[in-house]
N, C-alpha and C positions, 0 to 999 in steps of 0.2 A: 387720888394719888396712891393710896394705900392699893389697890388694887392692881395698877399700873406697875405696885415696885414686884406686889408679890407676883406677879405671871410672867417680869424679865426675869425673876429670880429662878421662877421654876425653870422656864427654858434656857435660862446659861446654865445649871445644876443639873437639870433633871431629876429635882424631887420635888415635890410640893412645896411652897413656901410661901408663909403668910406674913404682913408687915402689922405692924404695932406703932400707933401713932404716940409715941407721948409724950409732944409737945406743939405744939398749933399757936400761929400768929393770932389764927381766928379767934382764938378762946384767951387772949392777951400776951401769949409769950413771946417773948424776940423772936424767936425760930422756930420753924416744924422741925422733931427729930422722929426718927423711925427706927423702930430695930425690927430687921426679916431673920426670919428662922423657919427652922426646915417646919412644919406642919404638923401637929399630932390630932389624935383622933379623939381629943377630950379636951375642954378649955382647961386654966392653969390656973 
């Protein structure tokens, strides 16, 4: 999914943009949430 959000994001934007999972049913949470931001060239 994470991949999916980031490459609609790049092409409505047209800039790089990667998604950040940080929350998953899979791993117990209610919900998956995600936050997409534009892409830098070093992790945070």
């Amino acid at each position: 999914m994470r991949g999916i959000l980031s490459g609609f994001f790049t092409g409505l934007f047209g800039v790089e943009a990667e998604a950040v999972e940080n929350k998953c049913i899979a791993k117990g949470d209610v919900f998956c949430e995600f936050t997409i931001r534009e892409k830098t060239s070093f992790k945070d």
